[in-house]
C-alpha positions in Angstrom: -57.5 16.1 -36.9 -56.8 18.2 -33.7 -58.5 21.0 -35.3 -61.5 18.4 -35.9 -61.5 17.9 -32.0 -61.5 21.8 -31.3 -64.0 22.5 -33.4 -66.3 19.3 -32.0 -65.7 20.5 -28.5 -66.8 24.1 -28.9 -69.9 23.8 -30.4 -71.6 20.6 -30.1 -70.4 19.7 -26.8 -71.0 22.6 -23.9 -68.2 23.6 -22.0 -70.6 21.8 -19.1 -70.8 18.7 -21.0 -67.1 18.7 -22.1 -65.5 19.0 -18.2 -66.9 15.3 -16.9 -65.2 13.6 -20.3 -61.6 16.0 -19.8 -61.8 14.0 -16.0 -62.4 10.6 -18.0 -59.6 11.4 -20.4 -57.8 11.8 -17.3 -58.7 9.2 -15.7 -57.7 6.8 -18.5 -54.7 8.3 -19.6 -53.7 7.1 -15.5 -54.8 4.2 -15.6 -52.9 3.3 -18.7 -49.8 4.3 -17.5 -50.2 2.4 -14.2 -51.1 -0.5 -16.2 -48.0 -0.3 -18.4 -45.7 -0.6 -15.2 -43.4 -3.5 -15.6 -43.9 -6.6 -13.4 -40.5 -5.4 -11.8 -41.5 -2.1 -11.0 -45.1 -3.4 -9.5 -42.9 -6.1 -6.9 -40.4 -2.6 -5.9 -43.9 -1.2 -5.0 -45.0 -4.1 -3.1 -41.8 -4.8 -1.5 -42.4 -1.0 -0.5 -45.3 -1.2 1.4 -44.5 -4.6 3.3 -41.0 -3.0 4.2 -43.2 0.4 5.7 -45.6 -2.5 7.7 -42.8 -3.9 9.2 -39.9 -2.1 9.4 -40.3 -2.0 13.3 -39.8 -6.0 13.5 -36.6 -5.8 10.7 -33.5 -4.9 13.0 -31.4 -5.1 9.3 -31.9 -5.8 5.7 -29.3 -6.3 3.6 -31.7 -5.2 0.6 -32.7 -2.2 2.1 -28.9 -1.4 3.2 -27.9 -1.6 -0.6 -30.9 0.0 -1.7 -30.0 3.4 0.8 -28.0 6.7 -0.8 -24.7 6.8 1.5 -23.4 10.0 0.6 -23.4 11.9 3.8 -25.6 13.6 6.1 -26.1 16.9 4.0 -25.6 15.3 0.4 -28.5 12.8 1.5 -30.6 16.3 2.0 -29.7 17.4 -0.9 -30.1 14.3 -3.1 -33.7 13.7 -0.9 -35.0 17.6 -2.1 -34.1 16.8 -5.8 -35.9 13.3 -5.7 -38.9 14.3 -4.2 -38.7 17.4 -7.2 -38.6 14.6 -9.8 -41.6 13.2 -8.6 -43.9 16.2 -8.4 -42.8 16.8 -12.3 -43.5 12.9 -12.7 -47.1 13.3 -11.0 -48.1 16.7 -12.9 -47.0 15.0 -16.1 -49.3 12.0 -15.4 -51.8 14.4 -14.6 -51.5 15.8 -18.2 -54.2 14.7 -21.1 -52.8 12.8 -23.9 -53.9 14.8 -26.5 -55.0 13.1 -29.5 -54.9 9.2 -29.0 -57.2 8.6 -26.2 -59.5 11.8 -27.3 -59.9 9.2 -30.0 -60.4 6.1 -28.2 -63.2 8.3 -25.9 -65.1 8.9 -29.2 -65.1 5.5 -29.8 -62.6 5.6 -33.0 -61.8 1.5 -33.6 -58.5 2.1 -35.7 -57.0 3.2 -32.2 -59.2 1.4 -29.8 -56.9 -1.5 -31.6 -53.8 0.4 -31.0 -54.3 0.7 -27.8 -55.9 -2.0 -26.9 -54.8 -2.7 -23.1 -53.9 -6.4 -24.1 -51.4 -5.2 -26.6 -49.9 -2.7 -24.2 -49.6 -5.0 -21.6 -48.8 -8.0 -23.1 -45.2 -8.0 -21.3 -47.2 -8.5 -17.7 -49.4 -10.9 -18.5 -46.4 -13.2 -20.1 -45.0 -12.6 -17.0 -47.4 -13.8 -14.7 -47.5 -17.3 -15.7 -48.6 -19.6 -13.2 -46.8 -22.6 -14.6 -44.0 -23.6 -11.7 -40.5 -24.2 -13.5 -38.4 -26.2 -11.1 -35.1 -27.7 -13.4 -33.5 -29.8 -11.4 -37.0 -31.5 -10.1 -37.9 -32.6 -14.2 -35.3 -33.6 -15.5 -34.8 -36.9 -14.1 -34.6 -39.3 -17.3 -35.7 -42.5 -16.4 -33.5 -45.3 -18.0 -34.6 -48.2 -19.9 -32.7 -51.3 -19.8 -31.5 -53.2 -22.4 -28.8 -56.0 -23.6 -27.6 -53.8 -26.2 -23.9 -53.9 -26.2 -23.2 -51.2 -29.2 -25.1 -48.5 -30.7 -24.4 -46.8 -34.3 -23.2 -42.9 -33.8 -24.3 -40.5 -35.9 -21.7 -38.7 -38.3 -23.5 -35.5 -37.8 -22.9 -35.5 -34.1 -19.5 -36.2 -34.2 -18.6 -33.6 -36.8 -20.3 -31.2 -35.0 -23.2 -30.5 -36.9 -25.9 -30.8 -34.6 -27.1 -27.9 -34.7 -28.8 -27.7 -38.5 -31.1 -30.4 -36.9 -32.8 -27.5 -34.9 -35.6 -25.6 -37.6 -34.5 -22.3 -36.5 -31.0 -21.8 -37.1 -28.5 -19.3 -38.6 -25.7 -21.0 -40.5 -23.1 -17.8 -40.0 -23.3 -18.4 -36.1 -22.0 -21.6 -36.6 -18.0 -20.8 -36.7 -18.7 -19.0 -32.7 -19.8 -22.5 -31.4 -18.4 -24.9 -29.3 -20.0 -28.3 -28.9 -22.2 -26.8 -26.3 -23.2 -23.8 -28.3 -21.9 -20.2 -26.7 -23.8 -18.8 -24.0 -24.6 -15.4 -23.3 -25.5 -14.5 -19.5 -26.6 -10.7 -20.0 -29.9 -12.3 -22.4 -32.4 -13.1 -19.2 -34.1 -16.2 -19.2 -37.6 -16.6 -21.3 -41.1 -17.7 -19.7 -41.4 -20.4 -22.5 -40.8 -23.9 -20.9 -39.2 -26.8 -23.3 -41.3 -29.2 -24.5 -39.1 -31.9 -23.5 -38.0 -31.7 -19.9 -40.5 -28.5 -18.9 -37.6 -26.5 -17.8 -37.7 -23.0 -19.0 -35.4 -21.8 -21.8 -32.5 -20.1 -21.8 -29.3 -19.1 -22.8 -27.2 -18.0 -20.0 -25.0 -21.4 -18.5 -24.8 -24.5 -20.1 -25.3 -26.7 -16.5 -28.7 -25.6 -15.9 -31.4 -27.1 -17.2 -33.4 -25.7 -20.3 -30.1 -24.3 -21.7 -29.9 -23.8 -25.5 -27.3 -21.7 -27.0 -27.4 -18.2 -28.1 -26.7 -19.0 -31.9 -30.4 -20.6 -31.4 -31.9 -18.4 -28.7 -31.1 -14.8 -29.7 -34.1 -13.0 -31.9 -36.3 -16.3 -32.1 -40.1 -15.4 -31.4 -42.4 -16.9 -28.8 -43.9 -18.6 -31.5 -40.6 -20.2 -32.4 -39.4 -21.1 -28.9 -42.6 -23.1 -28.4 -41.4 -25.5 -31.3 -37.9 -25.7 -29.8 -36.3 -28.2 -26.9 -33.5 -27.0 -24.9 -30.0 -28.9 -26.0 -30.1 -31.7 -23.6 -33.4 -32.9 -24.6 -32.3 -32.3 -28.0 -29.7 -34.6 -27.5 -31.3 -37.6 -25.9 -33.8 -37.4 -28.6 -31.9 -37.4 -31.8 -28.6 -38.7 -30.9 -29.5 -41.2 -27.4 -26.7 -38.9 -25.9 -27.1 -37.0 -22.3 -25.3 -34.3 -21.8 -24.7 -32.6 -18.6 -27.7 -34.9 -18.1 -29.3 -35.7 -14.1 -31.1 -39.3 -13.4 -32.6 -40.5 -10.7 -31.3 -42.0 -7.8 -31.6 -45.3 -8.3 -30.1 -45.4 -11.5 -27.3 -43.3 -10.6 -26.7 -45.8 -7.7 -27.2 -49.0 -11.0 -24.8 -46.9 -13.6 -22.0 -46.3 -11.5 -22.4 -49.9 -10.1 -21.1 -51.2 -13.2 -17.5 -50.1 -12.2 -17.6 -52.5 -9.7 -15.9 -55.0 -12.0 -13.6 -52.3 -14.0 -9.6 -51.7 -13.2 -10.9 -47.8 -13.4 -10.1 -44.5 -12.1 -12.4 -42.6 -10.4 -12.0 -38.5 -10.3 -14.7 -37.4 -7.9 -15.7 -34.2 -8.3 -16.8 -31.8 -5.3 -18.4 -28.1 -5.2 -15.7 -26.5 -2.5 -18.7 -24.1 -2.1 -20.9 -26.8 -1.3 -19.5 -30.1 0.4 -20.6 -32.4 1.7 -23.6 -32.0 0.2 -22.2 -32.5 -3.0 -20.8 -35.4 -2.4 -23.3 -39.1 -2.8 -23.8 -40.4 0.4 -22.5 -44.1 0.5 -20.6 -43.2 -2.8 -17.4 -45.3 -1.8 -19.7 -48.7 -1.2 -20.8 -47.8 -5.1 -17.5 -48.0 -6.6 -16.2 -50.7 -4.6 -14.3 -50.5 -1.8 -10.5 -50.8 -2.9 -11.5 -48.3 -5.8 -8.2 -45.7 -6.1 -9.5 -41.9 -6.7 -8.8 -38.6 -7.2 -10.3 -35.6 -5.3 -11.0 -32.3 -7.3 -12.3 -29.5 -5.5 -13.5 -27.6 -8.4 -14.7 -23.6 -8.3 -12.0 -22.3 -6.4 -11.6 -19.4 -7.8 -14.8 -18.4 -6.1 -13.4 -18.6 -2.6 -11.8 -15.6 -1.3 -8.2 -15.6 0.0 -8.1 -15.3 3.7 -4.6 -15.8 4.6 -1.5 -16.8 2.3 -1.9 -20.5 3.2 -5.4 -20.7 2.4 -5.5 -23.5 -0.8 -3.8 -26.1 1.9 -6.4 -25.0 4.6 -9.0 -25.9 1.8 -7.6 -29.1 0.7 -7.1 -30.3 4.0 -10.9 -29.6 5.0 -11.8 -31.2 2.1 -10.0 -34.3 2.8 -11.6 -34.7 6.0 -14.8 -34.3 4.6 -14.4 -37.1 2.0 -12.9 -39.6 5.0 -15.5 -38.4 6.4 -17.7 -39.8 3.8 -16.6 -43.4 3.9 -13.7 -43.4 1.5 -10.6 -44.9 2.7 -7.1 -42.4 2.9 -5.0 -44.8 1.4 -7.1 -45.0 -2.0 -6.7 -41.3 -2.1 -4.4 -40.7 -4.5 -4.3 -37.0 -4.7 -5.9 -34.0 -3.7 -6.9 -30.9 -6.2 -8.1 -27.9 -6.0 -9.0 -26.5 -9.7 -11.5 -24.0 -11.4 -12.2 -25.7 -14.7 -14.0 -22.4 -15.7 -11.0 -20.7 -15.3 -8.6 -23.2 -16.0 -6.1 -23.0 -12.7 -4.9 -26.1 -11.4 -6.0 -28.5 -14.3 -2.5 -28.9 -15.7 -1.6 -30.0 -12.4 -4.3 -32.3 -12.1 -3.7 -34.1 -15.5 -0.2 -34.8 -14.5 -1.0 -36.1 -11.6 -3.6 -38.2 -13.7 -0.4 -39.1 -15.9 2.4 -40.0 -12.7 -0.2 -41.9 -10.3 -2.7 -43.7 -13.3 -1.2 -43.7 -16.7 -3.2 -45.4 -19.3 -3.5 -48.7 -16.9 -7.4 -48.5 -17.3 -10.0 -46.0 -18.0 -11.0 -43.1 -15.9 -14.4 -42.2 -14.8 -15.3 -38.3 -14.1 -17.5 -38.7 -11.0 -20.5 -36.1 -9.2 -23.1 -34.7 -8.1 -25.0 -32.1 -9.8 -23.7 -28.5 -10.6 -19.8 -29.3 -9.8 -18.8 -28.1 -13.0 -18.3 -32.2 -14.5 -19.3 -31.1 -17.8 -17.0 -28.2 -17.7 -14.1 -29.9 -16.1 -14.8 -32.9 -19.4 -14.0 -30.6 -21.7 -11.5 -28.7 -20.8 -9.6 -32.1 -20.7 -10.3 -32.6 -23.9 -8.5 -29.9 -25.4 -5.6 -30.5 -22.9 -2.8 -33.5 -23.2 -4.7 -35.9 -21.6 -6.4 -36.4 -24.9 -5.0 -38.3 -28.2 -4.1 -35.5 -30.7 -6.1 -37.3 -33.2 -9.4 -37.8 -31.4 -9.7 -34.3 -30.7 -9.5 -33.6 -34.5 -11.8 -36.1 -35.4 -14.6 -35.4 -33.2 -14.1 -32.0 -32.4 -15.6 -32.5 -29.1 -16.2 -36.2 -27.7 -18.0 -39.3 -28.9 -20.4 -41.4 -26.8 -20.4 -45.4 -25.4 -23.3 -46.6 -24.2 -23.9 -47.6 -20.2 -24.0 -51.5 -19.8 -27.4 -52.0 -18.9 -29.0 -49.1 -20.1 -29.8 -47.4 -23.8 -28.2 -44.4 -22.6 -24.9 -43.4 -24.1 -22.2 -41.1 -22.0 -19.5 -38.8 -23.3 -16.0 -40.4 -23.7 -12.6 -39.4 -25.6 -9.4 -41.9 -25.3 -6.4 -40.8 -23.1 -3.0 -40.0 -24.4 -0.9 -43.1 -23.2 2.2 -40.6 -21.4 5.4 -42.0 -22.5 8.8 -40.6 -20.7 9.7 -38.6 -23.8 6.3 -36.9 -23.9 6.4 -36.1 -20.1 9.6 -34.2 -20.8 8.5 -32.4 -23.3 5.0 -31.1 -21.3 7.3 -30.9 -18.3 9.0 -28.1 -20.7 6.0 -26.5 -21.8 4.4 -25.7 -18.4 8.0 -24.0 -17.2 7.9 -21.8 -20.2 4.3 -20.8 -19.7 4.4 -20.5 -15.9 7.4 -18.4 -16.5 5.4 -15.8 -18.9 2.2 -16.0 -16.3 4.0 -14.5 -13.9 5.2 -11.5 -15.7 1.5 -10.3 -16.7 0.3 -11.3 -13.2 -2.0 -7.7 -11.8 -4.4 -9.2 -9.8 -5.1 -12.2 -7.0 -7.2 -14.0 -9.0 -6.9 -17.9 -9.7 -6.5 -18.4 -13.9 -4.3 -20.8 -15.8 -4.1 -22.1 -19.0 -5.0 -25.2 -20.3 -2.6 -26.1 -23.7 -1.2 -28.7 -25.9 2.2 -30.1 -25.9 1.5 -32.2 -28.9 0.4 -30.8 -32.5 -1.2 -32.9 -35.0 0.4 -35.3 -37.3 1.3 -34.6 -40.8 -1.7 -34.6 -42.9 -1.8 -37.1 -46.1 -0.4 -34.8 -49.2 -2.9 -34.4 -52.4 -3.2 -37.3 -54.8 -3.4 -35.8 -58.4 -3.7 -39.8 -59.4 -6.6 -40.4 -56.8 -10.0 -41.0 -59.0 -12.2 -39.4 -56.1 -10.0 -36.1 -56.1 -10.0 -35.6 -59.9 -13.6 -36.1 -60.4 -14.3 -33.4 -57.9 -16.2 -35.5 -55.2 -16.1 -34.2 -51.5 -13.6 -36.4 -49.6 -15.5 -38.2 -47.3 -16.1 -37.1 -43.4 -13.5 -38.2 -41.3 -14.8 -39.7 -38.1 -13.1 -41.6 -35.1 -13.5 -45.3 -35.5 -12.9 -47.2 -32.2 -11.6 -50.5 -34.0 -9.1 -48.5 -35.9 -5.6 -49.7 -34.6 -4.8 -46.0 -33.2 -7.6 -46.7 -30.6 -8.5 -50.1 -30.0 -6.4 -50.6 -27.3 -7.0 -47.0 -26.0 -8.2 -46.3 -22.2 -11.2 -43.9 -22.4 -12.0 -41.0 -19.9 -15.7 -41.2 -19.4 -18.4 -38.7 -18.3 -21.0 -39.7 -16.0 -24.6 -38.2 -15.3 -24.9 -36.3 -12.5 -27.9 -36.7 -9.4 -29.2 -34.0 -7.4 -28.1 -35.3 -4.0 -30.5 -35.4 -1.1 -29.0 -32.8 1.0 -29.2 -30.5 -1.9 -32.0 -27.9 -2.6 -31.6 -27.1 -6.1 -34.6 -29.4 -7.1 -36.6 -27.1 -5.2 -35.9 -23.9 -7.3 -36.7 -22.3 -10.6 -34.5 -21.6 -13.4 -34.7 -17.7 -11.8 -34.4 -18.8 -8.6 -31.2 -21.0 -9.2 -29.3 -18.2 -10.7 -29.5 -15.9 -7.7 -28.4 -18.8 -5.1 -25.8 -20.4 -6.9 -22.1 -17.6 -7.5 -20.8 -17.2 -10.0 -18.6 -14.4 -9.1 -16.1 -14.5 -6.2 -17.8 -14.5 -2.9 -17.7 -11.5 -0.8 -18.0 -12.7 2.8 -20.7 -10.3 5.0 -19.8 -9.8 8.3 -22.9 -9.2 11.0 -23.1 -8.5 14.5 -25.4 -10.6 16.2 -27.1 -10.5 19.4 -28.2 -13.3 21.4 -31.7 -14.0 20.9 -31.8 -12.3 17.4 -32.0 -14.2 14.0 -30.3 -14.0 10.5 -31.8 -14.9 7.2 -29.9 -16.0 4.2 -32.8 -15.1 1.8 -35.9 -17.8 2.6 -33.8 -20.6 2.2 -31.7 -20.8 5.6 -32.2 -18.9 9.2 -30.0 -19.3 12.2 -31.1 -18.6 15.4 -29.0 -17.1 18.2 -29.8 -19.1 21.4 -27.6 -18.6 24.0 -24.0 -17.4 24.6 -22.0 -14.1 24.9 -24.2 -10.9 24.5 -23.0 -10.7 20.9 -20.8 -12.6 18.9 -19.8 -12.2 14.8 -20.9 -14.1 12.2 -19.6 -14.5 8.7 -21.9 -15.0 5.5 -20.3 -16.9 2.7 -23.1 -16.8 0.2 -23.8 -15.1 -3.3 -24.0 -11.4 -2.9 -28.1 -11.6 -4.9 -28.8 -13.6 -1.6 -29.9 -10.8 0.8 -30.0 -11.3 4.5 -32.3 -10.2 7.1 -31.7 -9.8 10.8 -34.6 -9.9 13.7 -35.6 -10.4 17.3 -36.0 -14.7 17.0 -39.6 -14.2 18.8 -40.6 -12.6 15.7 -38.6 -14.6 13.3 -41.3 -17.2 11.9 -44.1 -14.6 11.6 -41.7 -12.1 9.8 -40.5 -14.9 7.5 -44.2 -15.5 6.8 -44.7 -11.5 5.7 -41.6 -11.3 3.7 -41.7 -14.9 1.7 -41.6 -13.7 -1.7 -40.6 -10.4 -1.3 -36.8 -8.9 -2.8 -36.1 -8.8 0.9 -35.9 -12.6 1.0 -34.8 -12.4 -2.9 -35.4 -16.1 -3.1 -38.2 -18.3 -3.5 -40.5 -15.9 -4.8 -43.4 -16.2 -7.5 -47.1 -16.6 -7.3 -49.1 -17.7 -4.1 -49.4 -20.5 -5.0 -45.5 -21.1 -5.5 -45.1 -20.0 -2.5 -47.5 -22.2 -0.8 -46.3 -25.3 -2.3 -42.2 -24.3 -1.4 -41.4 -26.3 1.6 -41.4 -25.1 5.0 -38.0 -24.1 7.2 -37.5 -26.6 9.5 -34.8 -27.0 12.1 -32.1 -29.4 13.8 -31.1 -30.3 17.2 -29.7 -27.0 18.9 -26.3 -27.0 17.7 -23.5 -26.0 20.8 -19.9 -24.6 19.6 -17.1 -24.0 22.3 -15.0 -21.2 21.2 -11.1 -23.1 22.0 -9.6 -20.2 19.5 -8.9 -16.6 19.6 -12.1 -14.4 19.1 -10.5 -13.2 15.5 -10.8 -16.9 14.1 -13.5 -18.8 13.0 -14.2 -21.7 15.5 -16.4 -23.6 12.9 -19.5 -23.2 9.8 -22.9 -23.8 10.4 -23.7 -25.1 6.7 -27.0 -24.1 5.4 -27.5 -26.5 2.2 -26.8 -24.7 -1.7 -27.7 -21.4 -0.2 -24.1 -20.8 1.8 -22.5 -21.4 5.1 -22.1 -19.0 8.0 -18.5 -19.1 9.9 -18.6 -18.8 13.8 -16.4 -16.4 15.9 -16.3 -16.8 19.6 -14.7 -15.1 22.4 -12.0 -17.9 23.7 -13.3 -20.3 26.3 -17.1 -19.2 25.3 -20.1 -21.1 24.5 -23.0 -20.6 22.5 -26.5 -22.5 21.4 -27.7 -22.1 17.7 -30.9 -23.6 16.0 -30.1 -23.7 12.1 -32.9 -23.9 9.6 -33.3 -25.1 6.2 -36.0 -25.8 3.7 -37.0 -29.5 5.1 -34.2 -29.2 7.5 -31.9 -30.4 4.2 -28.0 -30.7 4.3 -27.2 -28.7 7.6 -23.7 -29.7 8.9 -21.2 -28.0 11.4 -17.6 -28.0 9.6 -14.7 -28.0 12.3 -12.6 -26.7 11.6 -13.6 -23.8 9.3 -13.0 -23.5 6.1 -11.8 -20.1 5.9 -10.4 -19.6 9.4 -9.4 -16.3 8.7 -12.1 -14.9 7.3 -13.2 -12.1 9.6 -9.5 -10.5 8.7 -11.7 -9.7 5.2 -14.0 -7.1 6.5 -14.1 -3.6 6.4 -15.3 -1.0 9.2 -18.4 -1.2 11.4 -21.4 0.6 9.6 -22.6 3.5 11.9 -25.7 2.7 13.3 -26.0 -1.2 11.9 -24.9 -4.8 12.9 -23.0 -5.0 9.4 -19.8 -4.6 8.3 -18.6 -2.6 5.3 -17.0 -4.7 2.6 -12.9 -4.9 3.2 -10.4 -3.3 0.7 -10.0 -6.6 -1.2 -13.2 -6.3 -2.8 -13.5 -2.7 -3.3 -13.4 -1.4 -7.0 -10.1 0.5 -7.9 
């Protein structure tokens, strides 16, 4: 076929003639290959060009910092020279005519016109540049229907953990890797296909945002598949009346938990340590009644870095404050905790305080706000001694009671009832584990293990003489009756839905979006040096200005490390945040224009003054900035300073005194040459 082309060329086509289609060839073999640039690629380039038009207003990116070689004065030469090699061979290879395929499509040949048909090639960008707005948190709301139903017939598929077959697409060998909420898989990104339930796009990376389904079902299913599947939790209010994980609306989060009113219950209220108050219910304590005894659990503190050896009491104690704070009375606070059910440190010690200050003297209710890790904490308890042996085998997971008033049905499993003897014997257990833990212990981070004491009873021996076994009938499915003797007078541990809490800005993000704010790796607190009458971004969801006070003070960023931060003069602060709004130099919101238009404005606070009382080295207090992260304060001693905080609708900004981590400037690494940041300390370094 080449030959075919040669011989066309030289003699019906002049060598005159032949020049203005080798430029076309050209011409269309680079505008191909600029067309097949992924979307990711295209937002590098424009992130480029807005950085090169103004670079002068940005004192410091954070995003720019990361992006830089660090290798040395001369290296840097060196490493500039080969780059700029690379891309004079990458230009002269552009440059070169693509010999047979688009000679082809220039002679009009349809078989490869087909092939390379520019829709085909760039289908990938076009799926990517949907305009539809996925914002999780803001859809899911599930309205709830009232009704005098008092009981509602569970389905033996649900509680034997067979779900999952009711989904079309679905491969039977994945099924022995499940749990009840499927496995998820965080390196498979999220797809552009929204569910047809809840709108929320799907995925398979963490079970608490919305749109999750798990990777049995997600991995190698087409587009065409995905558009005929709902994500788990809509799966489950439509088949089974159950919610999962599930977020209602305020007013009938304020109407479900209401109904405690009149229960002997405990209440375990759990709080986001990286996020309080504002994951705590305002007026929560007037909801459960006011002589209501609870329990505190601080859960994800294994993402909060150690800044001193006393640090976990430093934590605790802030966090009791914050719940006094809150309208909850200190005597009907039983206990304090401080776990990470993802990791499983500090739940045995929460159970047994669940066991020494409740017992089984009524039910107990697992209380929170959205993203606090409720769901997680639920199940870990039920594979842990809090549960009856015998439930857990039954329904492998939990079993659901419907919500007086509603048509809604919760998760629920009944409670071990902790006799003296069985005390002993988990007393026993966690002495011989604790004692092993500490001989494999490498590294400072925050794990336990969550175990059984109890085994299961004896099962029932084979009955040669029964008529079902001898006729070779399946035995039938064993599932957890609540009027069977073993549980009728059980105390159940409930879960409750979850609300997105005013203060909170996770309703205004997408799926995308959501994953870069929240951590889910230990934070790595940033250290800045700030000027006064500069500004600091955290991404475009908080900015705090610099007022007044010394001529430069330090502030500390506790934040994920995929929020990047951004430091300029505060006169040019709003028009800069304007230019960079959906750029990776913000990171977050980012989207089409007309995402970005909609995403609500930063608006600000009364000025906020701090006294510095302490030394310079500890924090005086944090300036909280909603979801996104706080910022700790350090002052020279007997200082003062003026700050104006910022936040998407001027949501959940609070000043914590004291600081949470009061230490945490003892966590940073040397001054940067040149820069207001400081380098990462040796904690965090790789080894």
């Amino acid at each position: 076929m080449w030959n075919m082309f040669r011989y066309v060329s030289k003699s019906s086509v002049s060598r005159n003639s032949f020049l203005p289609l080798m430029r076309q060839l050209q011409l269309n073999s680079t505008h191909l290959a600029a067309q097949c640039i992924t979307s990711e690629s295209s937002e590098l380039y424009s992130t480029d060009d807005v950085y090169n038009k103004w670079k002068d207003k940005i004192v410091y990116s954070s995003f720019i910092d990361n992006s830089t070689i660090k290798m040395g004065y001369k290296q840097n030469k060196i490493m500039l020279s080969k780059l700029k090699h690379l891309q004079n061979i990458d230009m002269k290879k552009s440059r070169e005519i693509r010999s047979f395929s688009l000679a082809m499509k220039q002679l009009k040949a349809g078989q490869f016109n087909e092939l390379y048909d520019e829709k085909r090639v760039c289908s990938g960008k076009a799926d990517n540049s949907s305009s539809v707005i996925q914002m999780p948190y803001k859809q899911i709301y599930r309205n709830l229907p009232k009704t005098d139903e008092t009981a509602i017939e569970c389905d033996e598929k649900l509680l034997n953990g067979e779900w999952m077959s009711d989904y079309e697409y679905y491969e039977e060998h994945d099924e022995d890797d499940r749990s009840f909420y499927g496995t998820p898989d965080p390196s498979i990104p999220s797809s552009n296909i929204p569910c047809g339930g809840c709108g929320a796009l799907l995925h398979c990376i963490e079970p608490s945002i919305p749109g999750y389904l798990p990777s049995q079902l997600f991995k190698g299913k087409s587009k065409e598949q995905l558009l005929t599947t709902i994500c788990q939790r809509c799966h489950f209010l439509k088949n089974y009346n159950i919610a999962i994980n599930v977020t209602v609306s305020a007013e009938d989060y304020i109407r479900i938990l209401s109904s405690m009113k009149s229960k002997k219950a405990l209440a375990v209220l759990l709080v986001d340590v990286l996020d309080f108050p504002c994951s705590i219910w305002p007026g929560l304590s007037e909801i459960l009644g006011a002589p209501r005894p609870i329990i505190v659990v601080g859960n994800k503190i294994d993402l909060l870095p150690q800044d001193c050896s006393g640090y976990l009491e430093n934590v605790r104690q802030c966090l009791t404050r914050s719940i006094i704070n809150s309208g909850f009375s200190r005597n009907n606070i039983k206990h304090v905790s401080l776990i990470s059910a993802n990791t499983g440190f500090g739940v045995e010690e929460l159970i047994t305080k669940i066991h020494n200050v409740w017992g089984t003297r009524g039910d107990v209710y697992l209380v929170g706000c959205t993203n606090v890790g409720k769901s997680t904490l639920f199940n870990a308890l039920l594979r842990s001694d809090l549960c009856k042996v015998q439930a857990t085998d039954l329904i492998q997971k939990a079993t659901a009671s419907p919500w007086p008033g509603t048509t809604i049905r919760m998760l629920k499993f009944p409670i071990m009832r902790p006799s003296d003897y069985r005390l002993y014997l988990r007393t026993n257990r966690l002495k011989q584990e604790q004692s092993r833990a500490l001989k494999g212990v490498k590294h400072a981070t925050l794990l336990g293990h969550i175990g059984r004491t109890f085994g299961k009873e004896q099962e029932e021996t084979f009955d040669h003489f029964s008529v079902t076994h001898r006729s070779g009938v399946s035995p039938p499915i064993l599932t957890l009756n609540e009027k069977n003797e073993k549980y009728i007078n059980s105390k159940w541990c409930y879960d409750t839905p979850g609300v997105v809490q005013p203060d909170q800005i996770l309703d205004l993000l997408t799926t995308e979006e959501i994953i870069l704010t929240i951590s889910k790796q230990m934070i790595r607190p940033r250290v800045y040096l700030l000027k006064r009458g500069m500004t600091l971004f955290l991404g475009g969801l908080g900015r705090l200005d610099f007022l007044n006070g010394p001529d430069s003070i330090r502030l500390i960023v506790y934040a994920s490390h995929t929020l990047p931060t951004v430091i300029c003069n505060t006169s040019d602060a709003s028009t800069l945040y304007k230019a960079l709004l959906g750029t990776k130099l913000l990171g977050v919101p980012f989207g089409s224009t007309d995402r970005l238009e909609k995403f609500p404005p930063l608006e600000s606070i009364p000025d906020i003054l701090v006294h510095g009382e302490l030394e310079k080295h500890i924090t005086i207090c944090d300036i909280l900035l909603s979801s996104a992260g706080w910022i700790g304060v350090n002052l020279p001693h007997n200082s003062d300073a003026t700050f104006r905080a910022w936040t998407p609708s001027k949501r959940g900004i609070y000043v914590r005194q004291p600081s949470l981590l009061p230490n945490g400037l003892a966590l940073r690494g040397k001054r940067i040459r040149g820069s207001l940041a400081y380098r990462l300390g040796e904690v965090f370094k790789r080894r």
